[in-house]
Each structure stands twice: as C-alpha cells, then as structure tokens.
C-alpha positions as CSV (number, residue, x, y, z in Angstrom):
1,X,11.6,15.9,13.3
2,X,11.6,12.7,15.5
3,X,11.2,12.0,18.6
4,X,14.7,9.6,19.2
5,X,14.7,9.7,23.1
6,X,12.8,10.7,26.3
7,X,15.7,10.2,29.0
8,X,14.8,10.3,32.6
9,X,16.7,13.4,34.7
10,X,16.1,11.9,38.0
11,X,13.1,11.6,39.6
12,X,11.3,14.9,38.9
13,X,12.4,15.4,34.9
14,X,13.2,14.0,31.4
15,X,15.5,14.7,28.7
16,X,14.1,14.8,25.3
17,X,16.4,14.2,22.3
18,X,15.1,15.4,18.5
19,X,16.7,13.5,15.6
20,X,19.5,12.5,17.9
21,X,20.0,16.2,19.0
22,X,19.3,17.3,23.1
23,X,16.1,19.8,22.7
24,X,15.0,20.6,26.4
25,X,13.6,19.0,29.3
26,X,10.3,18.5,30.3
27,X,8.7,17.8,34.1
28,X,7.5,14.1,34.3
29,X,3.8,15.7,35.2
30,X,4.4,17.7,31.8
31,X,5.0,15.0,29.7
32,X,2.5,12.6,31.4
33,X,0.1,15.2,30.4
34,X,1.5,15.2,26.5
35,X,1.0,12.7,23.6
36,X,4.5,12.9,23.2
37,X,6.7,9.2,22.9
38,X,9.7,7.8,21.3
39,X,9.7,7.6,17.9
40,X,6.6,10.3,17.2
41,X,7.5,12.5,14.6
42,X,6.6,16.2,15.5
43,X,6.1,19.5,13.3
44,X,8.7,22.2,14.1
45,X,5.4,24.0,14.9
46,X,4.3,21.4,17.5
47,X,7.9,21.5,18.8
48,X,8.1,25.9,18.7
49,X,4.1,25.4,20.7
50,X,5.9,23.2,23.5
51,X,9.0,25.6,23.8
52,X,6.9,28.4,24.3
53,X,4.2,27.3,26.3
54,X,5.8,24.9,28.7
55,X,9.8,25.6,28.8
56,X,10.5,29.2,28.1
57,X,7.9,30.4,31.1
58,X,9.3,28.0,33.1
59,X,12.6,29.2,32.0
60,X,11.8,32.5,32.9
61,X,10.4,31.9,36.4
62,X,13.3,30.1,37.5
63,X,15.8,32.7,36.3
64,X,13.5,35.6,38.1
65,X,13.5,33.4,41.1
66,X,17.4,33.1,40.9
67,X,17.3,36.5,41.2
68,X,15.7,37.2,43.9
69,X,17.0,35.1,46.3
70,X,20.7,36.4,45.6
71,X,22.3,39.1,43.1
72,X,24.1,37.7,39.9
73,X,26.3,38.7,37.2
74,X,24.8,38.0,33.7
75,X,27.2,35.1,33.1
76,X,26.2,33.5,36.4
77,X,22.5,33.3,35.2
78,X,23.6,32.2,32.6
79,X,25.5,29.2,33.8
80,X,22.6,28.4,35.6
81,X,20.1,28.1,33.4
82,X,22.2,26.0,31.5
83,X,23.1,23.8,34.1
84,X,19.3,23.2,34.9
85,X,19.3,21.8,31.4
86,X,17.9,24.7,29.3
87,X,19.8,24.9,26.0
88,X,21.9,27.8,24.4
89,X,18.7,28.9,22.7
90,X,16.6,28.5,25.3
91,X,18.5,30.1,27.8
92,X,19.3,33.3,25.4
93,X,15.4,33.8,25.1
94,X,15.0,34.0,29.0
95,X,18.1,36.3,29.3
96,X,16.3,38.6,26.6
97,X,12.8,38.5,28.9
98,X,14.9,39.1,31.9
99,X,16.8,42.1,30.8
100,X,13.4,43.9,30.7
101,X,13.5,44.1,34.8
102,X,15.7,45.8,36.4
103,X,17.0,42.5,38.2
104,X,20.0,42.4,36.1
105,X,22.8,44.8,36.0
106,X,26.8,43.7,36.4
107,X,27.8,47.6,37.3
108,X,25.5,47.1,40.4
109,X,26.2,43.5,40.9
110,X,29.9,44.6,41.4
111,X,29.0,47.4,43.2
112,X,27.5,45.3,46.3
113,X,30.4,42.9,45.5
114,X,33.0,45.7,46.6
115,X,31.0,46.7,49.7
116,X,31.0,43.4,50.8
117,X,34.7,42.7,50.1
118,X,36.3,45.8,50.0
119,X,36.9,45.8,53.4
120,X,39.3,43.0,53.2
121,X,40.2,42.4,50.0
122,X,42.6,44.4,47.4
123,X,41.3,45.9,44.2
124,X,43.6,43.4,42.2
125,X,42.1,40.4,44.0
126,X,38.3,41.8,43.6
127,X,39.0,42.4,39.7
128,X,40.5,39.2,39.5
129,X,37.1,37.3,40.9
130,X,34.6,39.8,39.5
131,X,36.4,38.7,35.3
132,X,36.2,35.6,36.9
133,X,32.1,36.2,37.3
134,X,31.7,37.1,33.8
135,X,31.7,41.0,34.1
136,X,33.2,43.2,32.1
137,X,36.3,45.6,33.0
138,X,34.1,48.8,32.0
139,X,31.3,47.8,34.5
140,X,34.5,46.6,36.8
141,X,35.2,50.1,36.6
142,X,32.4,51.8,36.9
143,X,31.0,50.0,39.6
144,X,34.4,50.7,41.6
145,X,34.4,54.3,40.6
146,X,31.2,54.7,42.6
147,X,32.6,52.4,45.4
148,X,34.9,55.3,46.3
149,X,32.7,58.0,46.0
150,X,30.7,56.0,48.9
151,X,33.6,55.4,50.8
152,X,34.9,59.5,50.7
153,X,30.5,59.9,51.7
154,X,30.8,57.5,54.7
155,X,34.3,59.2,56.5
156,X,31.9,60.8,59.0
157,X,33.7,63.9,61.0
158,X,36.8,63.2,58.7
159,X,38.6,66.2,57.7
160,X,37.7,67.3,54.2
161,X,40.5,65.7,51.7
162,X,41.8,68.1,49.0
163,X,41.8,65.3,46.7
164,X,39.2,63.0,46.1
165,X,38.6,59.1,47.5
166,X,41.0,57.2,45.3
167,X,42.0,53.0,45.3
168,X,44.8,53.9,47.6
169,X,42.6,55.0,50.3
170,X,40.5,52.1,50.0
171,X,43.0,49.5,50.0
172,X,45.0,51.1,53.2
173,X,42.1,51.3,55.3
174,X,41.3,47.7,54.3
175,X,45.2,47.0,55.2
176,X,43.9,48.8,58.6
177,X,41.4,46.5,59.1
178,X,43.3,43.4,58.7
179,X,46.2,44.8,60.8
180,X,43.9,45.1,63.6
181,X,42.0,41.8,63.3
182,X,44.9,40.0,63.0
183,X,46.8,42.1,66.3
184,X,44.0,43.1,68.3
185,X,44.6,40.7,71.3
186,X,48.6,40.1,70.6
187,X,51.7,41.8,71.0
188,X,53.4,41.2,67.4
189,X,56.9,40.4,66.9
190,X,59.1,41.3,63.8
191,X,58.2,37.6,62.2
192,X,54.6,38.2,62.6
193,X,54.9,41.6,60.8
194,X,56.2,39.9,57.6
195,X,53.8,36.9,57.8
196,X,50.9,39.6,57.3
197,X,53.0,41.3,54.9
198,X,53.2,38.3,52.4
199,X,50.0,37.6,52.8
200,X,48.4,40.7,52.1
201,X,50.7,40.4,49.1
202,X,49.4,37.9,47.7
203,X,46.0,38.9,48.3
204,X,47.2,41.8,45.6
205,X,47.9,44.7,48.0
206,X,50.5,47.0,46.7
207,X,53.5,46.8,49.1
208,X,54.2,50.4,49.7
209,X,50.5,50.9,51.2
210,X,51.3,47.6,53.4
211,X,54.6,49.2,54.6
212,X,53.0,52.4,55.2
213,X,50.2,51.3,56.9
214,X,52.4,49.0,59.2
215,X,54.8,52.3,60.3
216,X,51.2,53.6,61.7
217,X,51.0,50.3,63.9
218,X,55.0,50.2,64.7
C-alpha cells in the first residue's frame, strides 16, 4: 500500500490517506517522529505496527477519558470516536477494550438518565430521547423498571401501597412538580390551567393523569 496523502487536521494533527482510502490520523509530534511521507509505500505489517502502537492506545485513552468525565450510551462513544477521526475499524477495536470495564453499560446509563429527568419529564418523552441516544428498548426497560422500584424506596413515611410503584405514579408526581413550579407564587386562572395542560401534552403526559392531578390543585 501507498502512502497517497498526509493532510493537515489543524494545528495539532494529520490525516493519512492509503491508496486513496482515509486510514487514521496521526499527532504532528507522531509523525515528525516517523519516516512516514507521501508517496512511501508501506507493508500492511508496517501499517497493522502503527495502528497498534500509536492509534488504538490512543484510541483507548480517549474513549476511557470520555468516560469519566460524563456517562454515555454505547452509541454516544461511538460517535465520538468517530468524530475525533478514528475509523469504523478503529473505533470497533476500542469499543471491544472498553467493554472489559465496567464504564459502559446503557441499562445504567438510562437509569441516571430517569433520575435526572424523571422528575419533569414523561416516560414517552424519556423513551423518545434515550432511542434517540442509541439504547435499546430492553435496556429502556429495564433501566425504568428499576427507576420505580427506587421511587416506591424513596416515599419516606408514605403509607404502604397494595400495589407496587408503577409509570403512572411516576409521571403524576412529576405532573405535581410542574404544577407547583409553574403556580407556586400565582393565583391561576382557567386559561392558565389549559396552557399547562397542552404543554405537559406535548411533553407525552397521558391526559387523564394531567386532569387528575389538576382536580388535586382545583
């Protein structure tokens, strides 16, 4: 294979094209350190030595650093790596390393994502964002199944339910919330009523748990 173009990537990085093809990148400090030019043919030995000496650890350091400064879905890191210029292959080699830890894991990843929005969001409108993240409807699921059983662990000096913490409960204390956000320092009229109504709507709330939520308030 040939060497057909080294592209600069801004100021810090290069492109490097092989018979034509995009192969990787490669830090300017990295290649100033190489023998590697336009026009040099190279072994697919040579080539396999540089991927897994120089890019894949690289590779995998960013995508563990990803990780730690903020939860992602599997498709997130994904997109990531690719954006940074890593190619399908490379990137599929540092997902493989990565899986190893226990960084990576959608049912979890949704799981923080409905204690941080659960409180003002409807279970529709979570789903929607979290297909919308890459993760599957049976970690959806899961993740939300053990959302509730959180949510029936936290009602502290509630009286015990006969049946268990379901969606509805979730979404009407959520309803709750945004009721009394909205009307904490106001005296609603009837038009105010219905603006929240459509747009708790829209946000995917099912409209008999607005309306009975609202005859709690009214």
């Amino acid at each position: 294979m040939k060497i057909t173009a080294i592209v600069p990537d801004g100021k810090t990085k290069s492109k490097i094209y092989l018979d034509g093809e995009y192969a990787g990148f490669l830090w300017n400090r990295e290649l100033a350190g190489s023998s590697l030019t336009e026009e040099r043919e190279l072994t697919d030995a040579e080539w396999r030595d540089l991927v897994e000496t120089a890019i894949l650890p690289r590779g995998r350091k960013k995508a563990l650093d990803l990780l730690l400064v903020q939860e992602r879905s599997r498709k997130e890191l994904e997109d990531k790596l690719l954006a940074s210029g890593y190619t399908s292959e490379q990137t599929n080699c540092v997902m493989q390393y990565v899986e190893q830890f226990p960084y990576l894991d959608d049912v979890r990843y949704a799981l923080h994502y409905f204690c941080g929005a659960g409180k003002r969001k409807s279970f529709r409108q979570m789903q929607y964002e979290l297909r919308g993240k890459g993760v599957s409807e049976r970690d959806i699921s899961e993740a939300y199944e053990r959302y509730l059983m959180q949510q029936q662990e936290e009602q502290e000096g509630a009286e015990p339910q006969e049946e268990p913490y379901e969606r509805r409960d979730a979404e009407k204390a959520a309803i709750r919330r945004q009721v009394e956000k909205k009307f904490r320092n106001c005296c609603p009229e009837a038009e105010d009523w219905e603006r929240l109504y459509a747009s708790l709507a829209r946000k995917g709330f099912r409209g008999e748990d607005i309306l009975e939520v609202f005859r709690e308030y009214r």
